[in-house]
C-alpha positions as protocol buffer text, in pm:
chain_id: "A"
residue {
  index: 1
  type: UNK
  ca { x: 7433 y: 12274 z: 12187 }
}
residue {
  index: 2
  type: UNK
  ca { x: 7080 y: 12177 z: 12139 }
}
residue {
  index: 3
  type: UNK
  ca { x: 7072 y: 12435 z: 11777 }
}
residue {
  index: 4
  type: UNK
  ca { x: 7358 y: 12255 z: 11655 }
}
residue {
  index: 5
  type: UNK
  ca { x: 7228 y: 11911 z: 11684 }
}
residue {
  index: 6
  type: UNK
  ca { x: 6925 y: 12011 z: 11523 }
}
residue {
  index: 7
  type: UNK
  ca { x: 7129 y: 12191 z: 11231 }
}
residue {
  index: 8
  type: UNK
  ca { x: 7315 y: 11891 z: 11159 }
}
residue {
  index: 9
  type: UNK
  ca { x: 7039 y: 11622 z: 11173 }
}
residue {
  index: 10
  type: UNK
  ca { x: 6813 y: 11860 z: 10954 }
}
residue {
  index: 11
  type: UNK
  ca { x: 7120 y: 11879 z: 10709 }
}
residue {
  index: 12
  type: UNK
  ca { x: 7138 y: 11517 z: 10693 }
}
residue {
  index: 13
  type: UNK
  ca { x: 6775 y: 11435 z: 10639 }
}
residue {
  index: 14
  type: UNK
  ca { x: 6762 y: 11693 z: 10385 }
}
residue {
  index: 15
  type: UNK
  ca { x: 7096 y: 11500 z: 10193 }
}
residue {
  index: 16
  type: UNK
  ca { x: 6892 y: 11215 z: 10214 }
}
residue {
  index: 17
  type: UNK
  ca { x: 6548 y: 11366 z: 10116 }
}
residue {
  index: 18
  type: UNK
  ca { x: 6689 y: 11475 z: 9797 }
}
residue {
  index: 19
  type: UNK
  ca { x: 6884 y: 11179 z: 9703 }
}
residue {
  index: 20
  type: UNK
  ca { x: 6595 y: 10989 z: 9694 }
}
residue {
  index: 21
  type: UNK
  ca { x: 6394 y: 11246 z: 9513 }
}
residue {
  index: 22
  type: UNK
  ca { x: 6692 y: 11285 z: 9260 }
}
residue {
  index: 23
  type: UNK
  ca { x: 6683 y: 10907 z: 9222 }
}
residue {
  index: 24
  type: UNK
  ca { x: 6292 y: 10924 z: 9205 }
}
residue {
  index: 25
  type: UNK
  ca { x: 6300 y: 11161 z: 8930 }
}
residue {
  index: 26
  type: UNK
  ca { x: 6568 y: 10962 z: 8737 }
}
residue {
  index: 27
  type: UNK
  ca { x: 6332 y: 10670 z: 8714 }
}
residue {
  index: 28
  type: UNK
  ca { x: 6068 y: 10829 z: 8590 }
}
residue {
  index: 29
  type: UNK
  ca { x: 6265 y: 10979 z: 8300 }
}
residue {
  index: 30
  type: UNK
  ca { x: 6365 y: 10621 z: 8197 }
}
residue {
  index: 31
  type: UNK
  ca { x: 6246 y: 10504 z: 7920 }
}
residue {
  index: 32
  type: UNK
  ca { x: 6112 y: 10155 z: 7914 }
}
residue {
  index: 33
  type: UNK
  ca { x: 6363 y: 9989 z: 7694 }
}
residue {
  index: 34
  type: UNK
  ca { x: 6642 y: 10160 z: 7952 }
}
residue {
  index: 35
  type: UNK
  ca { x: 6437 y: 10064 z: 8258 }
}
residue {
  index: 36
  type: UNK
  ca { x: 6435 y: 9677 z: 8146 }
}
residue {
  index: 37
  type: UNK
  ca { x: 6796 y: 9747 z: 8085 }
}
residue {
  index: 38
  type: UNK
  ca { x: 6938 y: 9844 z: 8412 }
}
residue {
  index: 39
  type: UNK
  ca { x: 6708 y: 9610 z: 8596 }
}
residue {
  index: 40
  type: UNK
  ca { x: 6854 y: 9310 z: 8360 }
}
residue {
  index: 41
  type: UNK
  ca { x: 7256 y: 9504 z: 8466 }
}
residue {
  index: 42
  type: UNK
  ca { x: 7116 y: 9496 z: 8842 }
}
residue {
  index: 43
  type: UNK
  ca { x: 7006 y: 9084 z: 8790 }
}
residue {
  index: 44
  type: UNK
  ca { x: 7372 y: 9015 z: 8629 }
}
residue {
  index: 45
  type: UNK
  ca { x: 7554 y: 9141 z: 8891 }
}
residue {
  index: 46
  type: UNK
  ca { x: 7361 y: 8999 z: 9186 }
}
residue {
  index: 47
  type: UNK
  ca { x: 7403 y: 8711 z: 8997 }
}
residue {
  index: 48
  type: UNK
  ca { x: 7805 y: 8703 z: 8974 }
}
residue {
  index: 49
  type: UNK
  ca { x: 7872 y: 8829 z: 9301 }
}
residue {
  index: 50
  type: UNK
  ca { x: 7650 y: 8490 z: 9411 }
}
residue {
  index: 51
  type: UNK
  ca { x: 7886 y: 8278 z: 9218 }
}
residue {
  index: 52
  type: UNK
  ca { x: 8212 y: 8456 z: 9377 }
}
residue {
  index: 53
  type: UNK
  ca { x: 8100 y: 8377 z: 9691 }
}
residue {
  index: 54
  type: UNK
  ca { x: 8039 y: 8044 z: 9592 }
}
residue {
  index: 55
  type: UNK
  ca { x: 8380 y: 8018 z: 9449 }
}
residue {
  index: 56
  type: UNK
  ca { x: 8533 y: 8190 z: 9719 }
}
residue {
  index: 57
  type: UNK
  ca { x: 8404 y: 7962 z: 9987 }
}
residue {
  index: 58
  type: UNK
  ca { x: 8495 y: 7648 z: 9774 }
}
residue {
  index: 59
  type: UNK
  ca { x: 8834 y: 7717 z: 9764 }
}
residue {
  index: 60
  type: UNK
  ca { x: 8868 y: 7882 z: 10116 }
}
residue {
  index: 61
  type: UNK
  ca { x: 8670 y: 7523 z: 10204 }
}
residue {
  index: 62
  type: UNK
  ca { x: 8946 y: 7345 z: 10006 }
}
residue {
  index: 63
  type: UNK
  ca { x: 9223 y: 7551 z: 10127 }
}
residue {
  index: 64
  type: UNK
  ca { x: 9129 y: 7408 z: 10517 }
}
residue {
  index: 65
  type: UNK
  ca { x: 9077 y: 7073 z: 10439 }
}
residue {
  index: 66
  type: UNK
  ca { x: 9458 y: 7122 z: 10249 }
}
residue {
  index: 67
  type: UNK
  ca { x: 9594 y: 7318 z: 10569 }
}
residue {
  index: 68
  type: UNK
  ca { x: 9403 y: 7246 z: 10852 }
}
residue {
  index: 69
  type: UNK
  ca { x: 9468 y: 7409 z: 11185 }
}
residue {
  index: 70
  type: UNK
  ca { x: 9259 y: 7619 z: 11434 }
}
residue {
  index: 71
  type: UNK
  ca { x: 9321 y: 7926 z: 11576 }
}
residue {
  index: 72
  type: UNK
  ca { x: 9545 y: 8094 z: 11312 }
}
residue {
  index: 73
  type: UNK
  ca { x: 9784 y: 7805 z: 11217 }
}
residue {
  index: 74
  type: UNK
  ca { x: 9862 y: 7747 z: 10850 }
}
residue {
  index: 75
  type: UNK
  ca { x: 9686 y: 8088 z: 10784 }
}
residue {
  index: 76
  type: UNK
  ca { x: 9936 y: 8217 z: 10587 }
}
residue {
  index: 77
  type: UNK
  ca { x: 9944 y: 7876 z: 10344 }
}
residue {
  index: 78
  type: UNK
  ca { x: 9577 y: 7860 z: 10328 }
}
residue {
  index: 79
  type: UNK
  ca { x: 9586 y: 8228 z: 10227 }
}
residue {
  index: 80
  type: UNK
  ca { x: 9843 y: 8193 z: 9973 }
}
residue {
  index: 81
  type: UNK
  ca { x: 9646 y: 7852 z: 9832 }
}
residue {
  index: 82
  type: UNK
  ca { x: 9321 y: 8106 z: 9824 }
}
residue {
  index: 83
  type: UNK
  ca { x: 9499 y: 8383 z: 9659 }
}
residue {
  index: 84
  type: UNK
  ca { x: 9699 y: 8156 z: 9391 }
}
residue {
  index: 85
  type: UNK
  ca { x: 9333 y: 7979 z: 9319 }
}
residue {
  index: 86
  type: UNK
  ca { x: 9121 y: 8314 z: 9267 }
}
């Protein structure tokens, strides 16, 4: 029982080992131009899924001062005013 805990956490280290010296090795072979490129990509879409939320919550916000109600009543209205607003 021991053995085959030991086989299986060794097999998942070693996944993870590699993926990060796969993604290691990737980097390096970027060239700078590429490197500025996918860090700009990474920037843009940290940067939209910021303003989602932002929208999301503004219109959920909207949505309860619309339908207000604790504990599950008007869900359905506010979740139909959410989804028609998205």
């Amino acid at each position: 029982m021991l053995t085959l805990f030991f086989i299986i956490l060794s097999a998942i280290v070693l996944f993870y080992l590699s993926a990060i010296v796969t993604g290691i090795v990737k980097a390096f072979r970027l060239t700078p131009e590429e490197q500025k490129e996918l860090l700009e990509n990474r920037r843009m879409e940290k940067k939209q899924r910021r303003e989602s939320k932002r929208l999301y919550r503004s219109i959920e916000s909207r949505a309860y001062e619309k339908y207000p109600g604790l504990f599950g009543f008007n869900y359905d209205k506010r979740k139909k005013y959410i989804d028609k607003h998205l």
